[in-house]
TIVO-2410 file (N, C-alpha, C; in nm, 3 decimals):
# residues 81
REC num residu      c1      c2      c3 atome chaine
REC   1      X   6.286  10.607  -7.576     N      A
REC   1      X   6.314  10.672  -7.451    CA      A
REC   1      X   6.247  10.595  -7.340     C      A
REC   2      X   6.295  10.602  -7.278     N      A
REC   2      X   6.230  10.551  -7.139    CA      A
REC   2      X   6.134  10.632  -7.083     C      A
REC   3      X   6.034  10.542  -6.965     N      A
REC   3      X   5.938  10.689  -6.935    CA      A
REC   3      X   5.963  10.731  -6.828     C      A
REC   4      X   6.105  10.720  -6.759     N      A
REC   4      X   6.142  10.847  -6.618    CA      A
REC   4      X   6.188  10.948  -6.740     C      A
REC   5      X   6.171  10.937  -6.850     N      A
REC   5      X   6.282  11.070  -6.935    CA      A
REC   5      X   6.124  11.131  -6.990     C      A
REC   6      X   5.989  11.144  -6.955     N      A
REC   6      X   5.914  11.166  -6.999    CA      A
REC   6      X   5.869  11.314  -6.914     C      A
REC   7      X   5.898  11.400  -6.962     N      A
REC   7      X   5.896  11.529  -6.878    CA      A
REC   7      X   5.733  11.556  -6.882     C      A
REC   8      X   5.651  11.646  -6.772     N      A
REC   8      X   5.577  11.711  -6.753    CA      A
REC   8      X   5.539  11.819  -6.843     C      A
REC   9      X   5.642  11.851  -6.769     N      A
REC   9      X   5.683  12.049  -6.811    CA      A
REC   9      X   5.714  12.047  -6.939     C      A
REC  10      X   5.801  11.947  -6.991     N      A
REC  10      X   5.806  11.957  -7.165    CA      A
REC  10      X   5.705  11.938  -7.264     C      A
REC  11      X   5.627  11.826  -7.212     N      A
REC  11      X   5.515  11.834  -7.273    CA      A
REC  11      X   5.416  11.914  -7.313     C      A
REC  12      X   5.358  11.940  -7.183     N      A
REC  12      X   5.269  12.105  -7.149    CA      A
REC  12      X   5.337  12.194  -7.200     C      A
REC  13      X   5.462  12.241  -7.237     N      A
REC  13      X   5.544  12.377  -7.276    CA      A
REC  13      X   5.510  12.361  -7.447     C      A
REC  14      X   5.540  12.225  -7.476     N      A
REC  14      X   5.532  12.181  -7.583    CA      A
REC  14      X   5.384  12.182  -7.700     C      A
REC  15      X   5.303  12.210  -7.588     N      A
REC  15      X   5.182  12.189  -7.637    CA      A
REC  15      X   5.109  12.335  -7.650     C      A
REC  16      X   5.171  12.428  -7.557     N      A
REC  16      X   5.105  12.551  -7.530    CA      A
REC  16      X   5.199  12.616  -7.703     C      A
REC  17      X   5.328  12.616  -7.690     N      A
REC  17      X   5.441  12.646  -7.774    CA      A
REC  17      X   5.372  12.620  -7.964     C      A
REC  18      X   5.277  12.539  -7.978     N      A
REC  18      X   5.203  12.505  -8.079    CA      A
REC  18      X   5.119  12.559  -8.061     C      A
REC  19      X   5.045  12.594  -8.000     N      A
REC  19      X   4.884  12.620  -7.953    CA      A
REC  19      X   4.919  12.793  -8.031     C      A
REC  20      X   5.045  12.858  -7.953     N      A
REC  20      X   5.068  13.018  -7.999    CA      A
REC  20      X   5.120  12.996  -8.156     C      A
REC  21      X   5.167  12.918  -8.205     N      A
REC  21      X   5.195  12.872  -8.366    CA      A
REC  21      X   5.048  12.901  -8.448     C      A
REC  22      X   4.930  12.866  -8.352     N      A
REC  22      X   4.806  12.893  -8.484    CA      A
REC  22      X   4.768  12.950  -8.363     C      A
REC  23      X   4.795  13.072  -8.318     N      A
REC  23      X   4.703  13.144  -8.306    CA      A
REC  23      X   4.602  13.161  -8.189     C      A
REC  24      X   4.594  13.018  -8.091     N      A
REC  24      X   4.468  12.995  -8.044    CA      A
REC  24      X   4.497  13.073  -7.906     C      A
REC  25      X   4.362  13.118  -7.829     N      A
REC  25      X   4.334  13.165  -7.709    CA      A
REC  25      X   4.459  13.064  -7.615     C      A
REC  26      X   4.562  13.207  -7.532     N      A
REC  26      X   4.585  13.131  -7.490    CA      A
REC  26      X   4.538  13.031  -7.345     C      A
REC  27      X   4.421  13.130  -7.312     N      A
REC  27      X   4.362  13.041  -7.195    CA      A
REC  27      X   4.288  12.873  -7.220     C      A
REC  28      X   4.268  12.902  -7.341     N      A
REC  28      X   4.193  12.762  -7.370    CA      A
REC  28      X   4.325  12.672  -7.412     C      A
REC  29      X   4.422  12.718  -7.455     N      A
REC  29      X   4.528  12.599  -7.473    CA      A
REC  29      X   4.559  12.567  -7.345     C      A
REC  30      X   4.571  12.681  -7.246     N      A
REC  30      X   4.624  12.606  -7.071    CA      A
REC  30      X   4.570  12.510  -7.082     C      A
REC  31      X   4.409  12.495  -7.043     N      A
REC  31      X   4.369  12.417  -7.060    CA      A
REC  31      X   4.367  12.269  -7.100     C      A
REC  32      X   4.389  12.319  -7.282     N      A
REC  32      X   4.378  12.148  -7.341    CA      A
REC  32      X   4.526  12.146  -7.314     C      A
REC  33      X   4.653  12.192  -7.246     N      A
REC  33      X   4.785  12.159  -7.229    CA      A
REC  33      X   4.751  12.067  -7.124     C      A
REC  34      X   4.698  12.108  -7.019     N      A
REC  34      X   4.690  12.023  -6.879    CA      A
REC  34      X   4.617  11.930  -6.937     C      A
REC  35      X   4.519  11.921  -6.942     N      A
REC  35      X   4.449  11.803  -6.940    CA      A
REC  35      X   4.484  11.694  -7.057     C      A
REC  36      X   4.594  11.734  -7.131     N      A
REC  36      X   4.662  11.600  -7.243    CA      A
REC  36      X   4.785  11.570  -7.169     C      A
REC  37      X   4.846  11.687  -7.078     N      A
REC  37      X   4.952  11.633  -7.029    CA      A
REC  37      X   4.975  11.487  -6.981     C      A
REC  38      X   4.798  11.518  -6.865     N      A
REC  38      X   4.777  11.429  -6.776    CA      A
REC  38      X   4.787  11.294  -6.814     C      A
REC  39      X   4.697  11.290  -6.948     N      A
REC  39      X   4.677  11.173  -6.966    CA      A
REC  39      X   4.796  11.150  -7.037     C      A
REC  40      X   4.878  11.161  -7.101     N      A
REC  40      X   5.030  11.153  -7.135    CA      A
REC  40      X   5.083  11.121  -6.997     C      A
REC  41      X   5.091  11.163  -6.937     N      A
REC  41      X   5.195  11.081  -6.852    CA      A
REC  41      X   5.149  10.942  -6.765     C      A
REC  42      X   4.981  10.957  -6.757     N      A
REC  42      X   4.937  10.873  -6.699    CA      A
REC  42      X   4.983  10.719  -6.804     C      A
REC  43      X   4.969  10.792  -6.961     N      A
REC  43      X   4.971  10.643  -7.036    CA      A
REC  43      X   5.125  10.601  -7.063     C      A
REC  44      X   5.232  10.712  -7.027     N      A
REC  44      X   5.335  10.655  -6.990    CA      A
REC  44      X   5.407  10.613  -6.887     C      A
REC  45      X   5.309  10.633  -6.795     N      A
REC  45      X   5.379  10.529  -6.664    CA      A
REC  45      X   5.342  10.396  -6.650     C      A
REC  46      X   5.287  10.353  -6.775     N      A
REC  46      X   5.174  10.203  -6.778    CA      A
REC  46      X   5.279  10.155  -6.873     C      A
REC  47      X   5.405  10.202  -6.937     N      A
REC  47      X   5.492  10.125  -7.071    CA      A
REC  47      X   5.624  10.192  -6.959     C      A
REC  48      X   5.743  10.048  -7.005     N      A
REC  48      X   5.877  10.079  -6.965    CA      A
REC  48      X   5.936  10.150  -7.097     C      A
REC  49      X   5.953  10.162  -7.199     N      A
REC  49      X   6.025  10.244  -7.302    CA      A
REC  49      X   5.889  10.320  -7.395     C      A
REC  50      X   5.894  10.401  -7.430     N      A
REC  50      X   5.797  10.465  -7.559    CA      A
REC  50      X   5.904  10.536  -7.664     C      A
REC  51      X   5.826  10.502  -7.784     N      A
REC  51      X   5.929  10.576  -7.885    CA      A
REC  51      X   5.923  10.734  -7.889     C      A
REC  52      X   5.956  10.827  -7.961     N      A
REC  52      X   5.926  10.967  -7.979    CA      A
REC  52      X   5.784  10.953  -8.067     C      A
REC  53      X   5.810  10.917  -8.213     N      A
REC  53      X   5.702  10.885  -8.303    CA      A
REC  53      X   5.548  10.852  -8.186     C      A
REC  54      X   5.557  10.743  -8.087     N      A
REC  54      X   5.461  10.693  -8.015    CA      A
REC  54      X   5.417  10.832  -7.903     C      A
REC  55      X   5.480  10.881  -7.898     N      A
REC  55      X   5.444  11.003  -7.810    CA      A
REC  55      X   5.388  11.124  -7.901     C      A
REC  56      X   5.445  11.124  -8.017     N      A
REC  56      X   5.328  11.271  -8.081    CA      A
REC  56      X   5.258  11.148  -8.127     C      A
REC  57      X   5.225  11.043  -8.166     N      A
REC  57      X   5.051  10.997  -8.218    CA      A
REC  57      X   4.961  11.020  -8.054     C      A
REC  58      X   5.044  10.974  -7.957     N      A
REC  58      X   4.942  10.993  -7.829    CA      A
REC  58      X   4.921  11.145  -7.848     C      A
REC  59      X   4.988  11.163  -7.814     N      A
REC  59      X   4.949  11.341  -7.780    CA      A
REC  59      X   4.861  11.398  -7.859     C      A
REC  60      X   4.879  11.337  -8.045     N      A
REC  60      X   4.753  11.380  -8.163    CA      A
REC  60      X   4.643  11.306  -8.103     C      A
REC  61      X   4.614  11.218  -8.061     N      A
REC  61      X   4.517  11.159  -8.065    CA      A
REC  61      X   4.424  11.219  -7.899     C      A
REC  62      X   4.505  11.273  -7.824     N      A
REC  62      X   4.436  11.321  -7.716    CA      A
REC  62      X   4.371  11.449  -7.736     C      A
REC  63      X   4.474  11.521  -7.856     N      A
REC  63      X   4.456  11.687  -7.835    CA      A
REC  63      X   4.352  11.694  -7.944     C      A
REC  64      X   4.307  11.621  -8.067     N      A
REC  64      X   4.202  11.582  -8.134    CA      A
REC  64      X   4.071  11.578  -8.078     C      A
REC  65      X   4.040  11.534  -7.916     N      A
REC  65      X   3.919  11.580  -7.861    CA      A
REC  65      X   3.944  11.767  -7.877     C      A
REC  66      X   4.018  11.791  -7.861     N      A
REC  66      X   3.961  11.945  -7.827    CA      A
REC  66      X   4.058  12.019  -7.955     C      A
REC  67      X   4.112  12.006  -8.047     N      A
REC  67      X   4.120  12.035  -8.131    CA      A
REC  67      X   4.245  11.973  -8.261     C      A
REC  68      X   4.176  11.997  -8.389     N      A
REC  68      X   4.208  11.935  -8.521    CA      A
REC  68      X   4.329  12.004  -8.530     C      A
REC  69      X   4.307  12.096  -8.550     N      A
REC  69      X   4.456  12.161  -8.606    CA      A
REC  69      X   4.607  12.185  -8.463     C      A
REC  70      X   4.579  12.159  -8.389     N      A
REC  70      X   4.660  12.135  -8.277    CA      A
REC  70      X   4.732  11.970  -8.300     C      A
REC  71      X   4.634  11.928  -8.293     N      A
REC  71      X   4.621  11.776  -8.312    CA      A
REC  71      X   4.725  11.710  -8.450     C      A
REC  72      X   4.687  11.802  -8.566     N      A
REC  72      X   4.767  11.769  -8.675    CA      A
REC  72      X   4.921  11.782  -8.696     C      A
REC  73      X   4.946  11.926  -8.564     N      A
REC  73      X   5.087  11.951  -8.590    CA      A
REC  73      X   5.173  11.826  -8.525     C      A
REC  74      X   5.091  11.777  -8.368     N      A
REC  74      X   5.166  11.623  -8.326    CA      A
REC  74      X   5.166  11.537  -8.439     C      A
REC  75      X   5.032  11.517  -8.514     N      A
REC  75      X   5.054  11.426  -8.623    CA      A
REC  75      X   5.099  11.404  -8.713     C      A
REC  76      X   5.207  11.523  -8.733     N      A
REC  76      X   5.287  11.526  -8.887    CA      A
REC  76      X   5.401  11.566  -8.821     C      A
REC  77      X   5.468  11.552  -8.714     N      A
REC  77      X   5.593  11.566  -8.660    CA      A
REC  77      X   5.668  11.434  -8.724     C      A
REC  78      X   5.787  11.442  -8.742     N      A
REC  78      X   5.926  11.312  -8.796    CA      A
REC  78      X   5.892  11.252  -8.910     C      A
REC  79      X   5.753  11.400  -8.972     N      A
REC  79      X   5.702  11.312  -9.101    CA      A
REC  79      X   5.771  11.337  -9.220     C      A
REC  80      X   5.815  11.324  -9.331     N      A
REC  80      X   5.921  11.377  -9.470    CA      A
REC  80      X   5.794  11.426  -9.564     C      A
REC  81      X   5.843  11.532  -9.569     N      A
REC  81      X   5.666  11.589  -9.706    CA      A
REC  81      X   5.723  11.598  -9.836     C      A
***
């Protein structure tokens, strides 16, 4: 995908949308939603194409500061079990 196709709002929706999957407070997911958004979009306005796969390891690897099991569901997305 390209990164003008890199939504905001999908991301953050995307992240809160997991966060209610296990359970967690939802004030503290606002939270870690905004502040991974940010840096998600910040690290895709620095690349002209990103893959999907390349966008949930970023997103695991951001949401991993503030939590594991949030973190794992980006990290096992497009995975075959």
């Amino acid at each position: 995908m390209t990164t003008s196709k890199l939504s905001k709002k999908k991301i953050h929706e995307d992240i809160k949308r997991e966060g209610r999957v296990l359970g967690l407070h939802a004030g503290a997911v606002e939270v870690i939603a905004d502040k991974v958004t940010d840096k998600i979009i910040t690290w895709g306005k620095k690349r002209s194409a990103i893959t999907e796969n390349d966008l949930y390891q970023r997103m695991a690897k951001e949401l991993k500061k503030y939590n594991e099991d949030l973190a794992y569901l980006f990290e096992s997305r497009n995975k075959v079990l």
